[in-house]
C-alpha positions in Angstrom: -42.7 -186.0 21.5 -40.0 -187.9 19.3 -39.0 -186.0 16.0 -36.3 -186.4 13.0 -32.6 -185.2 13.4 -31.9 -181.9 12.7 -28.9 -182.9 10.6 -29.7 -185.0 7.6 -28.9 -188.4 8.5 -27.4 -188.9 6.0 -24.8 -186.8 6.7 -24.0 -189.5 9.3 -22.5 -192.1 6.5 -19.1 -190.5 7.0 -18.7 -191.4 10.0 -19.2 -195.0 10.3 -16.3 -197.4 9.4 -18.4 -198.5 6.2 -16.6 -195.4 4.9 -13.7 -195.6 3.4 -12.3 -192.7 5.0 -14.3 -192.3 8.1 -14.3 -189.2 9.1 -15.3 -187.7 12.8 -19.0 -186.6 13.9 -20.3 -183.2 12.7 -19.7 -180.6 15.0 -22.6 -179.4 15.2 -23.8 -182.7 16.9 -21.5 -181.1 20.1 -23.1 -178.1 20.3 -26.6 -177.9 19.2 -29.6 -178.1 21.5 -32.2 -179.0 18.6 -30.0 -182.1 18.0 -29.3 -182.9 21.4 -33.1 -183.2 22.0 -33.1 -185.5 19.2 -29.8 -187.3 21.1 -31.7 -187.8 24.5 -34.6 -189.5 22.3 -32.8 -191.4 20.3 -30.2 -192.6 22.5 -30.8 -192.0 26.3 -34.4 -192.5 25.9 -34.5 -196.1 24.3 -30.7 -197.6 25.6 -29.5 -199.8 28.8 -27.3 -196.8 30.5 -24.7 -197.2 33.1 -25.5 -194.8 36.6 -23.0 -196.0 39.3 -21.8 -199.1 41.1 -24.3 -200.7 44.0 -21.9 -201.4 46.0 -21.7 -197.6 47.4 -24.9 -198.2 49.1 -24.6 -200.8 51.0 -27.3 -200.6 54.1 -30.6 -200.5 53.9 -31.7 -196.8 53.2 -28.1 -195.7 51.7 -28.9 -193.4 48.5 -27.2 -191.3 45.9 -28.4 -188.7 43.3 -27.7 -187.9 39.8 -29.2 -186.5 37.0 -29.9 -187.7 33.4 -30.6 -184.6 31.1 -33.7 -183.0 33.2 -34.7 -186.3 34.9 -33.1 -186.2 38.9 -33.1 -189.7 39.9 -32.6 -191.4 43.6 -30.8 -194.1 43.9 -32.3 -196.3 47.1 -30.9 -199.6 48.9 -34.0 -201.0 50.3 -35.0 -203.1 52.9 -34.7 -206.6 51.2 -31.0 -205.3 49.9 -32.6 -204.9 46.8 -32.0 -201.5 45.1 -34.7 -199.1 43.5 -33.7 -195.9 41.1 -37.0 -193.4 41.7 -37.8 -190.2 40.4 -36.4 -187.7 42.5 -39.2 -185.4 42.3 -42.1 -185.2 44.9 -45.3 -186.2 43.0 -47.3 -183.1 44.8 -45.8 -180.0 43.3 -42.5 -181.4 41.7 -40.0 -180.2 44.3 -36.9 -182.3 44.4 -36.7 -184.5 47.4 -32.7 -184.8 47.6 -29.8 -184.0 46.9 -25.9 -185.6 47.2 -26.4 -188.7 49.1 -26.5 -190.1 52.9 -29.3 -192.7 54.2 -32.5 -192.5 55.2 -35.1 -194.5 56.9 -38.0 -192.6 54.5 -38.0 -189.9 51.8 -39.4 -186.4 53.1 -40.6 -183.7 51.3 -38.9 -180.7 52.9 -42.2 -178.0 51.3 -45.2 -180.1 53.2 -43.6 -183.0 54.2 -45.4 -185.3 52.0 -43.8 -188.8 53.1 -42.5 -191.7 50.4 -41.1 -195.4 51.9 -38.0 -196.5 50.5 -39.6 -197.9 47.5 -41.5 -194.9 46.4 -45.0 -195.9 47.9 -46.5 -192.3 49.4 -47.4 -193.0 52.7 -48.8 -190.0 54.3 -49.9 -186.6 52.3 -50.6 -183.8 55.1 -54.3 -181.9 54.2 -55.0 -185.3 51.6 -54.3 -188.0 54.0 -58.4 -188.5 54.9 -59.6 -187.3 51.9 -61.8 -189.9 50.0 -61.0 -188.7 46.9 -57.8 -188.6 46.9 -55.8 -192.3 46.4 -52.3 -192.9 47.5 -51.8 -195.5 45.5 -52.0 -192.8 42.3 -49.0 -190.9 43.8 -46.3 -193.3 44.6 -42.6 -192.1 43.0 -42.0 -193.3 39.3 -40.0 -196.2 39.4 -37.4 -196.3 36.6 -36.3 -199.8 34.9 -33.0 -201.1 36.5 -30.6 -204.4 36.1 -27.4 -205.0 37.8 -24.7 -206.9 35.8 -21.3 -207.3 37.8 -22.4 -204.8 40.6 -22.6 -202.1 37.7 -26.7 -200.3 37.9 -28.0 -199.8 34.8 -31.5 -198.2 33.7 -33.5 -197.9 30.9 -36.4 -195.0 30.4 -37.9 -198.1 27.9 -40.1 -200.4 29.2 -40.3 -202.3 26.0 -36.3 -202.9 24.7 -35.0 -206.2 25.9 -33.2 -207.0 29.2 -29.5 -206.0 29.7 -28.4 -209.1 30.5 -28.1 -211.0 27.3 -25.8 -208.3 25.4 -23.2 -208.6 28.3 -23.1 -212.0 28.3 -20.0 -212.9 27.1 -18.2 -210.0 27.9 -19.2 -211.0 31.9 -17.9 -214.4 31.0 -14.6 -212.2 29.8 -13.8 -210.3 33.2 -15.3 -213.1 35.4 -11.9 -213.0 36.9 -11.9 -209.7 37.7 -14.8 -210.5 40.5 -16.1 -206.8 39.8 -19.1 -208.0 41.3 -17.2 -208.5 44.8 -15.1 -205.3 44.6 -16.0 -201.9 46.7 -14.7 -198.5 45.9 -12.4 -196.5 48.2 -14.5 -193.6 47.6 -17.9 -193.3 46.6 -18.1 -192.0 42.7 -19.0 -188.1 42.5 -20.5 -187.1 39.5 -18.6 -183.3 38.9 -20.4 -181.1 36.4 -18.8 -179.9 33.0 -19.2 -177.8 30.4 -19.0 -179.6 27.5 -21.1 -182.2 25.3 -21.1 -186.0 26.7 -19.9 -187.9 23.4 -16.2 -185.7 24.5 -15.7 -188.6 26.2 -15.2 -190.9 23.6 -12.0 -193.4 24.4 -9.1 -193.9 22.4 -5.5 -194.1 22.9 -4.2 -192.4 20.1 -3.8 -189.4 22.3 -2.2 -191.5 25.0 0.8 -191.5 22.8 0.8 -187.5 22.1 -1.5 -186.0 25.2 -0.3 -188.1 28.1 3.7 -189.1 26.3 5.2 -187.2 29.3 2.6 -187.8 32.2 1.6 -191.7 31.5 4.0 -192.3 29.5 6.8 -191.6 32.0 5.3 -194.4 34.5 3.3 -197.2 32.3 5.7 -197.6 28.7 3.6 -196.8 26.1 3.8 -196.8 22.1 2.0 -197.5 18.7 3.0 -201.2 18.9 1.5 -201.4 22.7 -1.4 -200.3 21.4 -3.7 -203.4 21.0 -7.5 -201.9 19.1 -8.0 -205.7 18.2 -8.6 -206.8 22.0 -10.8 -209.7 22.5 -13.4 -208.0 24.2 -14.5 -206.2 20.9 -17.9 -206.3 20.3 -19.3 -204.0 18.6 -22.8 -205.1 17.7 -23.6 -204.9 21.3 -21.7 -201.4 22.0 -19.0 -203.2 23.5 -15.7 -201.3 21.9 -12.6 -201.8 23.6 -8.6 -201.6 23.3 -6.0 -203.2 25.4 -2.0 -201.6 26.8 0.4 -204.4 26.2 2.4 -203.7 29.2 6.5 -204.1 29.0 6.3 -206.4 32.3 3.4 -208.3 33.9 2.0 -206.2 36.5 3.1 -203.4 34.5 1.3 -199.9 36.2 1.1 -196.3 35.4 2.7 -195.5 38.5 6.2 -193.8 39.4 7.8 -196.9 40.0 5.9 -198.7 37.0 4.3 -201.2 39.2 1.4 -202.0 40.7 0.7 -200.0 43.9 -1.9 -203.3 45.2 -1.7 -206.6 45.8 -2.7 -208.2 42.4 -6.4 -209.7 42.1 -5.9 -213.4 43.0 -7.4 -215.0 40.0 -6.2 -213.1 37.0 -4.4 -215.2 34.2 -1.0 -214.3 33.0 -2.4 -212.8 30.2 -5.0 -210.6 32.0 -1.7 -209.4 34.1 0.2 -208.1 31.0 -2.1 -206.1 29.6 -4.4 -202.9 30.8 -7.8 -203.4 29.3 -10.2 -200.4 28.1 -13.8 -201.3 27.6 -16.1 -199.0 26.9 -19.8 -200.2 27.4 -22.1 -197.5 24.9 -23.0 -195.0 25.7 -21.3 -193.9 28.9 -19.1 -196.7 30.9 -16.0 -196.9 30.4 -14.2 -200.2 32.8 -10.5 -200.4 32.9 -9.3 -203.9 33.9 -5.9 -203.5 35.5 -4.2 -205.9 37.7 -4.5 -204.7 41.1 -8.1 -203.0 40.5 -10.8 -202.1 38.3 -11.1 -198.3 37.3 -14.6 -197.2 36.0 -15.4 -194.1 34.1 -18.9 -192.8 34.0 -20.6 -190.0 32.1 -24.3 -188.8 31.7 -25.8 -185.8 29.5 -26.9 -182.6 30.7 -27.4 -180.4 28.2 -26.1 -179.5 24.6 -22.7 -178.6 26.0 -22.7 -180.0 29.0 -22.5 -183.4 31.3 -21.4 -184.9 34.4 -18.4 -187.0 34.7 -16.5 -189.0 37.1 -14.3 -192.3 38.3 -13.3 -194.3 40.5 -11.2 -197.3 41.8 -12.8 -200.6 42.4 -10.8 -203.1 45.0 -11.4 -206.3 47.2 -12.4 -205.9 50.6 -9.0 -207.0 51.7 -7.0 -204.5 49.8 -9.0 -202.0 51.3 -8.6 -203.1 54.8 -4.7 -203.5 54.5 -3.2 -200.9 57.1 -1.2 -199.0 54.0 -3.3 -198.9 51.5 -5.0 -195.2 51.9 -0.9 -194.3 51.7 -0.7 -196.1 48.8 -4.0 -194.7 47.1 -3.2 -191.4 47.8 -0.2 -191.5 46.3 -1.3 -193.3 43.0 -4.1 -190.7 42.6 -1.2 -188.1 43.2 0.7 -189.4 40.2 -1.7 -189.7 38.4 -3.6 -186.6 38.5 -1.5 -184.6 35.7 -3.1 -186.9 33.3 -6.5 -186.2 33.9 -5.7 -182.5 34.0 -4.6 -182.8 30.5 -7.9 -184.9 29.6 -10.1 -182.2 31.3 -8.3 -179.4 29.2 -8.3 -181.3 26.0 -12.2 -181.9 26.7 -12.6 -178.2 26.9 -11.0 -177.5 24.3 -12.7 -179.4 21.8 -15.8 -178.2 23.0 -14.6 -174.7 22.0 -12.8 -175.5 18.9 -15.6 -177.3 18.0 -18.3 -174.5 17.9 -16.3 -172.2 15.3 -16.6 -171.9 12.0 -14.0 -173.6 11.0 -14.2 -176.9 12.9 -14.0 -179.7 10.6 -14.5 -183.7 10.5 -11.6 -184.8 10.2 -10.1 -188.4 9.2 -9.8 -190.7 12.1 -6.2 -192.2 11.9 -5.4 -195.8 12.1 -4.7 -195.8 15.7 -8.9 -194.4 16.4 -10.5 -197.6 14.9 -12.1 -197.5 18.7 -13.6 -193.8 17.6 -15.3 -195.6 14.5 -16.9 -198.3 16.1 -18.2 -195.8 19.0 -19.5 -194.1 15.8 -21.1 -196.8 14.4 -23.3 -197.4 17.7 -24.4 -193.9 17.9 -25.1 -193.6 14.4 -27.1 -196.8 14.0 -29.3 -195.7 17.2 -29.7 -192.0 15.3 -30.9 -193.5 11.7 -33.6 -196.2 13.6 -34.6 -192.7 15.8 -35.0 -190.8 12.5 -37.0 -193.4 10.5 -39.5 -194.0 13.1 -40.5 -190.6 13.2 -41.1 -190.4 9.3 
């Protein structure tokens, strides 16, 4: 059942860039399980959410699982090439049906092998299957709400909010020549479980310039002028909040020889080619727009302090298929790696920082305007939560 915040919303105000002096999220919104109830409602429960890229199931009967707060979901290519997201929990006793991902030709129970086609129809119930009062049809696996837009799956857990499409609009017609539609990973994502709260993940480069001055900073030049919050692909009404890298070069890359490590998507504009684009889509995709490739981020709630996260690298089929590239992967992922361990230490950090007495809210600086609009979206989803359940 819905309910009201457990932090007066009011409390919110700060936080939004209608402040004068906006000012970060309470802590306690990092940390509390009352709240994050409220959170999942509020936010998860009524919002278009990101959960993967299609194009890692490719065949008929591919699949992957995840989780969204308690919900275990299975991701399903079916028959037609259309893909399904089901509940991933038997509809006889509520065992989960699987785990990690592989393909399949049906979905088995494992405890008494009650039997689900790839769309979620039950199709035989041992002990129920000739029973007249028993009807299959009553029994089939919840099928959540999905839309893809650019190869990117999305659900909602809202059958009634409007379709995806329309708020991504122009920011499709934006990356059109990125192709992401077309591109295929050269690894499937893996969703890694962490102990902290979801909104850690918040993007901004102000700590690019501080966190990562050594790591990225050595390969892709970086600096307060680079630093582009304005970028066109701004918009925040639809939780669209982004920032661009003014690269030095075009083709600019954080790599060790400052390049890029690919061969450079063929239909990029100059522009597109001289600048690294962030674009966070609220609440939990984040698409980086490079020029040899499209890096995704993805995140999804588990609990009060803690989530799932993951990313990966998005490529034509051609790159992929070029003799050298796994060399050349490898090696990028290599160099890059000491920036994500200092991302996964900061996150862990905050998460412990934040639960002490002392943790404040403080001022965002002039290089987090990207933090403020993020904090807009949430808070406008938190105040229409807490008035409809007045």
């Amino acid at each position: 059942m819905s309910k009201r915040a457990s932090i007066p919303i009011q409390i919110f105000d700060a936080s939004t860039t209608q402040s004068n002096a906006t000012v970060a999220l309470p802590p306690k919104v990092f940390n509390d399980p009352e709240f994050f109830d409220f959170e999942m409602d509020a936010v998860w429960g009524h919002e278009w959410f990101c959960i993967g890229h299609v194009n890692d199931i490719p065949n008929p009967g591919d699949y992957y699982t995840l989780s969204v707060g308690k919900d275990p979901l299975m991701i399903v290519r079916q028959q037609d090439g259309s893909v399904k997201v089901l509940a991933n929990v038997c509809q006889h006793r509520g065992l989960l049906l699987a785990e990690g991902r592989g393909n399949v030709r049906r979905i088995r129970c494992p405890m008494h092998s009650w039997v689900y086609d790839l769309s979620g129809a039950l199709t035989s119930a041992p002990g129920l299957n000739e029973d007249p009062t028993f009807d299959k049809k009553e029994a089939c696996l919840p099928v959540i709400r999905s839309e893809i837009w650019e190869g990117f799956l999305f659900i909602t857990f809202d059958e009634s909010i409007a379709p995806l499409a329309p708020r991504l609009e122009k920011l499709k017609g934006q990356l059109t020549n990125y192709q992401m539609s077309t591109l295929h990973a050269a690894e499937p994502l893996n969703m890694e479980f962490n102990e902290w709260n979801w909104k850690q993940y918040m993007d901004e480069c102000y700590h690019c310039l501080h966190l990562h001055g050594q790591s990225w900073g050595s390969m892709h030049k970086i600096s307060a002028e680079r630093l582009d919050e304005d970028a066109i692909y701004n918009d925040p009404q639809n939780g669209i909040i982004a920032y661009d890298l003014v690269s030095e070069f075009p083709d600019a890359s954080p790599t060790k020889s400052g390049k890029a490590a690919h061969p450079i998507l063929p239909l990029l504009t100059e522009e597109q080619r001289s600048r690294l684009a962030y674009i966070t889509v609220a609440p939990n995709l984040l698409i980086v727009a490079m020029p040899d490739k499209v890096k995704y981020f993805l995140w999804l709630p588990h609990s009060a302090k803690q989530s799932w996260y993951s990313a990966t690298w998005l490529y034509p089929q051609a790159t992929l298929e070029d003799p050298e590239f796994k060399e050349r992967w490898l090696r990028e992922r290599e160099e890059l790696y000491p920036v994500m361990v200092e991302d996964y230490s900061a996150w862990r950090r905050y998460q412990v920082g934040g639960e002490s007495r002392f943790a404040p809210r403080g001022r965002l600086s002039a290089h987090e305007r990207v933090i403020g609009r993020y904090q807009d979206w949430l808070v406008d989803k938190y105040r229409k939560a807490d008035a409809a359940n007045v």
